[in-house]
C-alpha positions as a Markdown table, in Angstrom:
| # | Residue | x | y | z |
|---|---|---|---|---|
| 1 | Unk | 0.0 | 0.0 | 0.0 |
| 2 | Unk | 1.4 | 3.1 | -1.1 |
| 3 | Unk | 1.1 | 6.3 | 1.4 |
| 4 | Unk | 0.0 | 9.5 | -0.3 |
| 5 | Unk | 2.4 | 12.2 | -1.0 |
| 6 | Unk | 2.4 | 15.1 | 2.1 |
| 7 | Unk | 3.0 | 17.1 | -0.6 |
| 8 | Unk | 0.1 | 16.4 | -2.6 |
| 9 | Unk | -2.9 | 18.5 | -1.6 |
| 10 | Unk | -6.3 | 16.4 | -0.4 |
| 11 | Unk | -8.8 | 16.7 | -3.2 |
| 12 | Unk | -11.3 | 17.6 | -0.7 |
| 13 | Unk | -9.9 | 20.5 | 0.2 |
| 14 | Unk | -9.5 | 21.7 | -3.2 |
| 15 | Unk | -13.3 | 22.0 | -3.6 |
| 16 | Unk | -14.3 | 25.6 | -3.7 |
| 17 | Unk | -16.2 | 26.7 | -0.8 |
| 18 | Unk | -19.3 | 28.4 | -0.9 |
| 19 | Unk | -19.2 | 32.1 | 0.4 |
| 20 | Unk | -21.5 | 33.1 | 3.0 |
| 21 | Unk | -23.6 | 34.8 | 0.6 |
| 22 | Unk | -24.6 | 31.7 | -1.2 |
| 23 | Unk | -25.2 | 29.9 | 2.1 |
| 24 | Unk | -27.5 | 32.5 | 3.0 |
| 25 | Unk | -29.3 | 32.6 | -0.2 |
| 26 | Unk | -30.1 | 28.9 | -0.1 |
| 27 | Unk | -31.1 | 29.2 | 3.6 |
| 28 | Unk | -35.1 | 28.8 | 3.2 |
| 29 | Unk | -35.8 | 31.3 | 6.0 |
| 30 | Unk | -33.7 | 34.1 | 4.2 |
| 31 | Unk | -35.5 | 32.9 | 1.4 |
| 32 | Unk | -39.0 | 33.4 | 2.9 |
| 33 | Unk | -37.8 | 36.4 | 4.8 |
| 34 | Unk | -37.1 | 38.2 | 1.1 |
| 35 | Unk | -40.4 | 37.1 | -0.6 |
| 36 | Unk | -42.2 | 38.4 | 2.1 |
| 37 | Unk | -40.8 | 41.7 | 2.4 |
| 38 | Unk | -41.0 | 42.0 | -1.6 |
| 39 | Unk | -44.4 | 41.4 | -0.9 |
| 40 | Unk | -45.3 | 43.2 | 1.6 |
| 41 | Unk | -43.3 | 46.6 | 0.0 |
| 42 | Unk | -44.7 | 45.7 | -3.2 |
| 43 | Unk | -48.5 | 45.9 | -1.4 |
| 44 | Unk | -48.0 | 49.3 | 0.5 |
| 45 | Unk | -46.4 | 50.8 | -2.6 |
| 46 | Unk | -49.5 | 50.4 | -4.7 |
| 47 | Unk | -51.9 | 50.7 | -1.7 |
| 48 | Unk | -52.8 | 54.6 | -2.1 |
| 49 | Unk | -53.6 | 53.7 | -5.7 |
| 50 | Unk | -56.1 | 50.7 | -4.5 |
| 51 | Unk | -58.2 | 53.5 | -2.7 |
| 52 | Unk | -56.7 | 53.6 | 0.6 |
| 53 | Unk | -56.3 | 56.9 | 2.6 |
| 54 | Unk | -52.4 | 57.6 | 2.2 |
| 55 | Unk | -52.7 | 59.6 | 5.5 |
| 56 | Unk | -54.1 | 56.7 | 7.3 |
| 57 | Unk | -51.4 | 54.6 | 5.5 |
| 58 | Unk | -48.6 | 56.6 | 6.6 |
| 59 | Unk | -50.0 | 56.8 | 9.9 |
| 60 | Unk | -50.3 | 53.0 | 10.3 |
| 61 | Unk | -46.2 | 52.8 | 9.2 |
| 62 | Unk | -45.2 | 55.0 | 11.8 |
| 63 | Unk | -46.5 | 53.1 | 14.1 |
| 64 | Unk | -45.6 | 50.2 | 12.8 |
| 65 | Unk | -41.8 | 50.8 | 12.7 |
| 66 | Unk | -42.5 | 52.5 | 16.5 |
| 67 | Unk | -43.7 | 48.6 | 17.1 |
| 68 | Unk | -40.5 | 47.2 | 15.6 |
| 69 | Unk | -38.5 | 49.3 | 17.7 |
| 70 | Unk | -40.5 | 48.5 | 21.1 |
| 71 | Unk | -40.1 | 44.8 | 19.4 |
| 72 | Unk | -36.4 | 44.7 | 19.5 |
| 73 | Unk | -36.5 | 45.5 | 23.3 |
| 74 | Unk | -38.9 | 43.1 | 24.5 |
| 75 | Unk | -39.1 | 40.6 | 21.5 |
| 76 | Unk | -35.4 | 40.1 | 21.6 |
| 77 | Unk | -33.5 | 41.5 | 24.4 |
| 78 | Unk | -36.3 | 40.8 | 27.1 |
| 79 | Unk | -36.9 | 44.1 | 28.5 |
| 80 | Unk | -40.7 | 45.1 | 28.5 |
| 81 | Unk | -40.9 | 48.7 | 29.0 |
| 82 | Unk | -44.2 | 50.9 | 30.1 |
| 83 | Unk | -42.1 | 54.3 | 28.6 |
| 84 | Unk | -41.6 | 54.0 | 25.6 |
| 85 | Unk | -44.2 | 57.0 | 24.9 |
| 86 | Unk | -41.6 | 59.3 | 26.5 |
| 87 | Unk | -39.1 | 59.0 | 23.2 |
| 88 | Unk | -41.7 | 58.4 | 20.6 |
| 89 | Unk | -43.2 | 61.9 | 21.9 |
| 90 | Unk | -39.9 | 63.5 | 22.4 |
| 91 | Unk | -38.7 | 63.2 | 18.7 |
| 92 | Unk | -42.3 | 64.8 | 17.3 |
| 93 | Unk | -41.7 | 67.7 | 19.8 |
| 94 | Unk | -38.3 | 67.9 | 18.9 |
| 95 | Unk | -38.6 | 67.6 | 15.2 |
| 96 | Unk | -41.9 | 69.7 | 15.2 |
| 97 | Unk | -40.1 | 72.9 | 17.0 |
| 98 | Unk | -36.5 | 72.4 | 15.0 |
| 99 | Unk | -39.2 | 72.5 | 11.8 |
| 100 | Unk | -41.3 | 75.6 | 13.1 |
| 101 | Unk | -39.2 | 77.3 | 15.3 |
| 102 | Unk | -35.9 | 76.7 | 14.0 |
| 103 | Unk | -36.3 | 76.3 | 10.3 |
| 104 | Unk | -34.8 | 73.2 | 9.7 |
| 105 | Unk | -35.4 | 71.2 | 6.8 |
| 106 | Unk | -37.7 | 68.2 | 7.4 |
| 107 | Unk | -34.9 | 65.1 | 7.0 |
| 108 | Unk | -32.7 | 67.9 | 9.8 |
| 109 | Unk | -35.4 | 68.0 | 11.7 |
| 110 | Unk | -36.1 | 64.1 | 12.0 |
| 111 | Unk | -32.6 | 63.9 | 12.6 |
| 112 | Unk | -32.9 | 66.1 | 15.7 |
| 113 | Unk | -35.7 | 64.3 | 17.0 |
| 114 | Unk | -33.5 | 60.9 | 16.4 |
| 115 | Unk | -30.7 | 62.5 | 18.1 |
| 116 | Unk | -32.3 | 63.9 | 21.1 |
| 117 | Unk | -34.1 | 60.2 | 21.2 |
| 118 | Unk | -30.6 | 58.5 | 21.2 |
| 119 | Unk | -29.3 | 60.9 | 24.4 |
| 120 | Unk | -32.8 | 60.6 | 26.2 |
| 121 | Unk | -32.6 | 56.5 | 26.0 |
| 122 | Unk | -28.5 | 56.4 | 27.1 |
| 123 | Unk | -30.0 | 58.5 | 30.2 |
| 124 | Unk | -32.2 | 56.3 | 30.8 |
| 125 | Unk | -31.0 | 53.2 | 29.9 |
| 126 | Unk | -28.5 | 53.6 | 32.7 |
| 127 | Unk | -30.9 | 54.0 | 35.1 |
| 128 | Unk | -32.8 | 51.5 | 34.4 |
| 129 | Unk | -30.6 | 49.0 | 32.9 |
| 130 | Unk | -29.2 | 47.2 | 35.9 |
| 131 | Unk | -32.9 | 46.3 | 37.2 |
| 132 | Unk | -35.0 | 43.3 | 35.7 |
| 133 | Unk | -38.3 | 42.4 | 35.0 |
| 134 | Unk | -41.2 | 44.6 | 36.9 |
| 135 | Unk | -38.4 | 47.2 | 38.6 |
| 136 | Unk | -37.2 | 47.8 | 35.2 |
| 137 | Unk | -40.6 | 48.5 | 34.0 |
| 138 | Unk | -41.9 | 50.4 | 36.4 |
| 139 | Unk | -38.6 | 52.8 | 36.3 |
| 140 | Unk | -39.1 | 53.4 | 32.6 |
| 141 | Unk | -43.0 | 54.5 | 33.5 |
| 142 | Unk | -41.7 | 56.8 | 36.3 |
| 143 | Unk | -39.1 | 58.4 | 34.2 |
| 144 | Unk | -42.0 | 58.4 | 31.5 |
| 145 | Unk | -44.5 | 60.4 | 33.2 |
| 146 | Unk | -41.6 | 63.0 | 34.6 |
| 147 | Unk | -41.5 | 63.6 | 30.7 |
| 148 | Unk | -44.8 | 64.2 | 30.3 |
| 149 | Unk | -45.1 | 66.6 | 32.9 |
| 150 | Unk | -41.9 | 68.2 | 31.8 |
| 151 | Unk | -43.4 | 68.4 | 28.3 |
| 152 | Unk | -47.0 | 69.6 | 29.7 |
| 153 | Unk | -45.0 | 72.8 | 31.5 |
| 154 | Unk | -42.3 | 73.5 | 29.4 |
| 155 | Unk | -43.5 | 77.1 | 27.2 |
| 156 | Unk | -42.0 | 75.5 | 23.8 |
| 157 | Unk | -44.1 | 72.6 | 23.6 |
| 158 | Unk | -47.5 | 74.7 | 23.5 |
| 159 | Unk | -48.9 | 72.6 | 26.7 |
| 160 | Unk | -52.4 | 71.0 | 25.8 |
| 161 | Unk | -52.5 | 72.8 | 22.5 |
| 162 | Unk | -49.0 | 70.7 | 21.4 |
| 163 | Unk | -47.4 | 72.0 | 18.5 |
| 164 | Unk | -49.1 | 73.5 | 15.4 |
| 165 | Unk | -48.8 | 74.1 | 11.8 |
| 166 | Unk | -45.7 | 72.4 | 11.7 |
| 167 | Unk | -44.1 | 72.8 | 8.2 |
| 168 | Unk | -43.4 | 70.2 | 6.1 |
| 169 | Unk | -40.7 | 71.8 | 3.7 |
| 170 | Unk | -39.0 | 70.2 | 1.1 |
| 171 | Unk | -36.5 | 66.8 | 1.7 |
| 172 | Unk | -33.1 | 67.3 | 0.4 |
| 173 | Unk | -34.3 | 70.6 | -1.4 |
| 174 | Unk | -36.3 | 68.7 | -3.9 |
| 175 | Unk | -38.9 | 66.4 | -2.9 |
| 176 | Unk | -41.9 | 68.7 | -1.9 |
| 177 | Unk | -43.6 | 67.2 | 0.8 |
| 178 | Unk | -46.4 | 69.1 | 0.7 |
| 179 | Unk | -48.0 | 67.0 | -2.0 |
| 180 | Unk | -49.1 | 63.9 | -0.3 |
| 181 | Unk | -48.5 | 61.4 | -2.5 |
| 182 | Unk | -44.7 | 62.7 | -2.2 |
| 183 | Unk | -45.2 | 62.7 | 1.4 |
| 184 | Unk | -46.4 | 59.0 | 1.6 |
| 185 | Unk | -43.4 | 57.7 | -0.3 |
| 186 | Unk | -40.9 | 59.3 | 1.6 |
| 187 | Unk | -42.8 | 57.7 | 4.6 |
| 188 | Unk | -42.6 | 54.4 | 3.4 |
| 189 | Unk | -38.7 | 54.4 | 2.8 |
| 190 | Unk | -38.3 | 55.8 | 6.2 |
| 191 | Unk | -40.5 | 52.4 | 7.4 |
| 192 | Unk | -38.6 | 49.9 | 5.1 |
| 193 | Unk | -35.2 | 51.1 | 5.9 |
| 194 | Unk | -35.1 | 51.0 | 9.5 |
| 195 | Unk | -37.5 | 47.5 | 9.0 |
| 196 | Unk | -34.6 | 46.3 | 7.0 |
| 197 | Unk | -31.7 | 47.7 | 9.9 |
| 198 | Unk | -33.9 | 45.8 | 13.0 |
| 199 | Unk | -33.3 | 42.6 | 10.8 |
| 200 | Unk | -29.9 | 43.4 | 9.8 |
| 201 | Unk | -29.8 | 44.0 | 14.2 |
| 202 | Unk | -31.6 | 40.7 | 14.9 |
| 203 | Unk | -29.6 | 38.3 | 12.6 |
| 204 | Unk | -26.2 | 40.0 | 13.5 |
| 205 | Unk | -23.7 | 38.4 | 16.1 |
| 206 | Unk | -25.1 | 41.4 | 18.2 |
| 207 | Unk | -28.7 | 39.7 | 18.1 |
| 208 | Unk | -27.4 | 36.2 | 18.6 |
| 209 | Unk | -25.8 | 37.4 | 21.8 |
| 210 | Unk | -29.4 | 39.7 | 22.9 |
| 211 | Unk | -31.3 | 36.1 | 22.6 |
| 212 | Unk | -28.7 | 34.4 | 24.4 |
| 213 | Unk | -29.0 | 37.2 | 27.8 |
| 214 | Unk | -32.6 | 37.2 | 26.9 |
| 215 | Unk | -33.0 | 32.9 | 27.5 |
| 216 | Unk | -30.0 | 32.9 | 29.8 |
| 217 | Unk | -28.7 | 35.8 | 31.4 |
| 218 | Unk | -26.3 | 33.9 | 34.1 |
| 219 | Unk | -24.9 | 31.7 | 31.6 |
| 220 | Unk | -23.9 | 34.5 | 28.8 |
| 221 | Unk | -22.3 | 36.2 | 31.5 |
| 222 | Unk | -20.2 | 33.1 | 32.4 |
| 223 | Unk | -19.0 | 32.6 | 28.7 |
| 224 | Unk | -17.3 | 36.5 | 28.9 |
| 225 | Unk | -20.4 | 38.2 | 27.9 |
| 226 | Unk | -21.3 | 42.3 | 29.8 |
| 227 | Unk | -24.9 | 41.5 | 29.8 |
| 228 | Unk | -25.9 | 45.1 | 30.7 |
| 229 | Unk | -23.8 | 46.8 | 28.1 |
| 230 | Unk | -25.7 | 44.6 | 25.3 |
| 231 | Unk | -29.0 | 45.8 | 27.4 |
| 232 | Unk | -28.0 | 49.2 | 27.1 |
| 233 | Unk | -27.0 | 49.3 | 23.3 |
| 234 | Unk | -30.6 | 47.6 | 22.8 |
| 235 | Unk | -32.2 | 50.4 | 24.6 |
| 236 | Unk | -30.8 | 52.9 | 22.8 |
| 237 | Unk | -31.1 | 51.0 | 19.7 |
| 238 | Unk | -35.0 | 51.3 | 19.9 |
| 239 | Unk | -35.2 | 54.3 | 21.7 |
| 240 | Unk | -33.4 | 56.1 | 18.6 |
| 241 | Unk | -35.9 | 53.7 | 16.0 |
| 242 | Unk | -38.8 | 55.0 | 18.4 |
| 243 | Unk | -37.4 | 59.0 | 17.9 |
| 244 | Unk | -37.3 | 58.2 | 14.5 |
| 245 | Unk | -40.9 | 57.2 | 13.5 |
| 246 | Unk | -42.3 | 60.1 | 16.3 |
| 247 | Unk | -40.9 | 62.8 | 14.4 |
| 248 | Unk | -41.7 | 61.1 | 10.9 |
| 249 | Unk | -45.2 | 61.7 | 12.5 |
| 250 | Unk | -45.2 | 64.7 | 13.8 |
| 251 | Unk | -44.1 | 66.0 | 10.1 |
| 252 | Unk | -47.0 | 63.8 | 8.4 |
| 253 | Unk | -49.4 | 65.3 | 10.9 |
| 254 | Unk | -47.8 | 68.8 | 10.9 |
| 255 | Unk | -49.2 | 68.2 | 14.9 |
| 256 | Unk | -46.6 | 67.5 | 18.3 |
| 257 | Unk | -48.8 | 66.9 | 20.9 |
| 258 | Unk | -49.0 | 65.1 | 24.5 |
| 259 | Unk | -51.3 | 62.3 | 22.9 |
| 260 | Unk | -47.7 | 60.9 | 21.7 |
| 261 | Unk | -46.2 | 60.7 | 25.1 |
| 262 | Unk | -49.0 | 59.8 | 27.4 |
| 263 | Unk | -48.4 | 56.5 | 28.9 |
| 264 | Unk | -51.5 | 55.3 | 26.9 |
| 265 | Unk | -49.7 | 54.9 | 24.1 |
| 266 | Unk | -46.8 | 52.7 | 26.0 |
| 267 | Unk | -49.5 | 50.6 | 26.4 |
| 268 | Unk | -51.0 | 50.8 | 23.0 |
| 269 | Unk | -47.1 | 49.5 | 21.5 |
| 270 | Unk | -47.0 | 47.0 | 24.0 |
| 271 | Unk | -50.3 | 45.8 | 22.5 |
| 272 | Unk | -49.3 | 46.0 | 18.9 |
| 273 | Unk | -46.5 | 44.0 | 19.6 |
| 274 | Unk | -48.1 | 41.0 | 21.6 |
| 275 | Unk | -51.0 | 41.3 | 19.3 |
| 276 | Unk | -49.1 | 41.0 | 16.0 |
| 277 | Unk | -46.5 | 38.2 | 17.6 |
| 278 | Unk | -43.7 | 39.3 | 20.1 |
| 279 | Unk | -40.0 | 38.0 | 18.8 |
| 280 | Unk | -41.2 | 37.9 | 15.2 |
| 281 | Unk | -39.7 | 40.4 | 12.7 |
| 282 | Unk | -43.2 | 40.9 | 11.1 |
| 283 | Unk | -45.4 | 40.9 | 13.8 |
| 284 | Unk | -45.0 | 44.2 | 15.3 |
| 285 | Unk | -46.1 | 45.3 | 11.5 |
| 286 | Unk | -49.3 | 43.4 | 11.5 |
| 287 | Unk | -49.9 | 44.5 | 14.8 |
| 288 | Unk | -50.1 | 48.2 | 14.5 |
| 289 | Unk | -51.7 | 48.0 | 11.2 |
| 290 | Unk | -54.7 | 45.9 | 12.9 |
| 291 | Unk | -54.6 | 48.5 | 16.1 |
| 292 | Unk | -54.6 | 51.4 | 13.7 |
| 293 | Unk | -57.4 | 50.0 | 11.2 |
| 294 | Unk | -59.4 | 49.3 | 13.8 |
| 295 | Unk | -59.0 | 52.6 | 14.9 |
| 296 | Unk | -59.7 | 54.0 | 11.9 |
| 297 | Unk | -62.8 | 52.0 | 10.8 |
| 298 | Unk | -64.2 | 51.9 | 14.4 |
| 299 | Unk | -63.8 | 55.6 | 15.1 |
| 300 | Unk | -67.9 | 56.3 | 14.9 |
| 301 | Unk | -68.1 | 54.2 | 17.6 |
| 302 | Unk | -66.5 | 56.7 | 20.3 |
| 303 | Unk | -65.2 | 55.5 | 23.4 |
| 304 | Unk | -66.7 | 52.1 | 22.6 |
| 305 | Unk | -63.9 | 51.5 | 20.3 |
| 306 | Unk | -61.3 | 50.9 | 23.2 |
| 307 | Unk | -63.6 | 48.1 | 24.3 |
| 308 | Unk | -63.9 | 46.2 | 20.9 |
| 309 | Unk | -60.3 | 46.7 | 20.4 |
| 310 | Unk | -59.7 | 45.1 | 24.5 |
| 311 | Unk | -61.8 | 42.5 | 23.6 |
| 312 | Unk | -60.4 | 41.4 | 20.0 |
| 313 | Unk | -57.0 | 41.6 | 21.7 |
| 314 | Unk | -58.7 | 38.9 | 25.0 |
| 315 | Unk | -59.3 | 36.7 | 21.9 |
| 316 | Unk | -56.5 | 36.7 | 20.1 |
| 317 | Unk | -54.1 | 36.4 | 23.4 |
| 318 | Unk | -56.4 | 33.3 | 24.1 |
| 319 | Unk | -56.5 | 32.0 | 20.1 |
| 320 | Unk | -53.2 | 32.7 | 19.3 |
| 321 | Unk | -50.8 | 32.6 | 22.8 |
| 322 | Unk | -47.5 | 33.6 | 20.0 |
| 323 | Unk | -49.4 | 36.3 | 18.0 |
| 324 | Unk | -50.9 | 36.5 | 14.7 |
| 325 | Unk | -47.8 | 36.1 | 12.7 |
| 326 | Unk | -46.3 | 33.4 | 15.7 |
| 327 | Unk | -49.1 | 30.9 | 15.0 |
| 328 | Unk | -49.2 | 31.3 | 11.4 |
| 329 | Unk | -44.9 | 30.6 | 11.5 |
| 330 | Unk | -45.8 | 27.5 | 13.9 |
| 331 | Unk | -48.6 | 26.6 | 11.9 |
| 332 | Unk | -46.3 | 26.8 | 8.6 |
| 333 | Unk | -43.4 | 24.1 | 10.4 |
| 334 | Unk | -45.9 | 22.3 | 11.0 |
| 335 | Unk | -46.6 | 22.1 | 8.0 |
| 336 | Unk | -43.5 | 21.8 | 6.4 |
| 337 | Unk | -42.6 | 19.0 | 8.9 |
């Protein structure tokens, strides 16, 4: 028996390996994951032209992405918080007076509502970082109503009046925002590309090591892991996503007002989440689209619409325990399987 030559190469290892885009591309989830956001952009782009309201549309993206944000806190890092009204609010104030008051051009002024978003969630993610579960909830809803109180008193926000007639301008000196249609498009890029950054977020070594605190805290922090400083980039991570669809808002509406940092409407994200599927990348989406349809369609109801919206949510917790887009995942490996 002859031995091989050392100096002869193994054929095996001469076979080209695949690069990691190619793995990725034949990965049926990535696979899935790109059909349905074709889809679902392809849907909202012709939407306006189908006969839908483009105001209601652009409303229901705003929140939508203000889900995804709330999502990446709770769905993936595993921190539910009641305050997430305080940065959602604080960019449309922001954005609304840097537009009014200031002059700035609308993409400047989303940018200062971002940025002031960003500094607000560091503060507080420090303070509230190093407590878990309930404490950690109930600081953010403390430090939340301080806000709104701040924002009630302070002479620039306008009080209970909120900010008016907020101009929308012109985007990069030649997209005239103004005309609605205009408006509506730049609204949906703003949604898709920070949809398409939480993915990027989830699916990144950063994500893998959020799920990992989020399923095992002890246990990442034996294997080398600062579980609070991976908390605290998460925080701000969706308190800046949060900043960025309040002030997208506040432009659409030409309107800041305290209805956007009330701690209702923690509670109304915290709703679109679980209700759309919490830990899903497209949940959040369906979530605040049913929430804000509902609201829509149900608004000659009055106050009654709070009720039917309660009880749709009793059934669907009961229904569907993972969400709307959670059961129809399971119910799809099931399938599969």
């Amino acid at each position: 028996m002859v031995a091989p030559d050392p100096a002869t190469p193994d054929p095996a290892a001469l076979e080209p390996v695949a690069p990691e885009a190619a793995v990725l591309a034949a990965d049926p989830s990535v696979r899935t994951f790109r059909i349905a956001t074709l889809v679902m952009v392809a849907a909202l782009a012709v939407a306006p032209w189908a006969g839908i309201y483009p105001v209601f549309l652009m409303k229901a993206l705003c929140f939508a992405l203000f889900a995804c944000a709330f999502n990446l806190l709770i769905g993936y890092a595993g921190l539910l918080s009641f305050g997430h009204a305080m940065f959602f609010g604080t960019a449309g104030y922001i954005s609304a007076h840097a537009a009014k008051v200031w002059g700035f051009p609308p993409e400047l002024a989303i940018l200062a509502g971002t940025a002031a978003c960003t500094l607000l969630g560091a503060v507080v993610g420090v303070l509230a970082i190093r407590r878990q579960g309930i404490y950690f909830a109930m600081i953010t809803l403390a430090i939340a109503q301080m806000i709104f109180f701040f924002y009630l008193q302070a002479p620039f926000t306008g009080g209970e009046d909120g900010i008016q007639s907020v101009p929308r301008g012109r985007m990069f000196g030649f997209l005239d925002l103004t005309q609605v249609m205009v408006m509506y498009y730049v609204v949906l890029a703003i949604f898709v590309a920070g949809f398409l950054f939480i993915r990027r977020v989830i699916h990144s070594p950063f994500g893998q090591v959020l799920k990992a605190i989020r399923e095992n805290e002890p246990r990442a922090i034996s294997l080398g892991y600062d579980a609070d400083r991976y908390k605290l980039i998460a925080f701000v991570l969706s308190a800046a996503l949060s900043g960025v669809a309040g002030a997208t808002k506040a432009i659409v509406f030409q309107l800041a007002s305290l209805t956007d940092v009330q701690w209702q409407m923690s509670g109304e994200v915290v709703l679109m989440t679980l209700l759309g599927g919490m830990g899903t990348v497209f949940g959040p989406v369906v979530g605040a689209f049913t929430i804000i349809s509902l609201e829509h369609y149900l608004a000659d109801r009055g106050q009654w619409v709070t009720v039917i919206t309660g009880a749709i949510f009793v059934v669907c917790v009961l229904a569907f325990r993972r969400g709307i887009v959670g059961e129809l995942a399971a119910w799809w490996a099931r399938r599969r399987g």
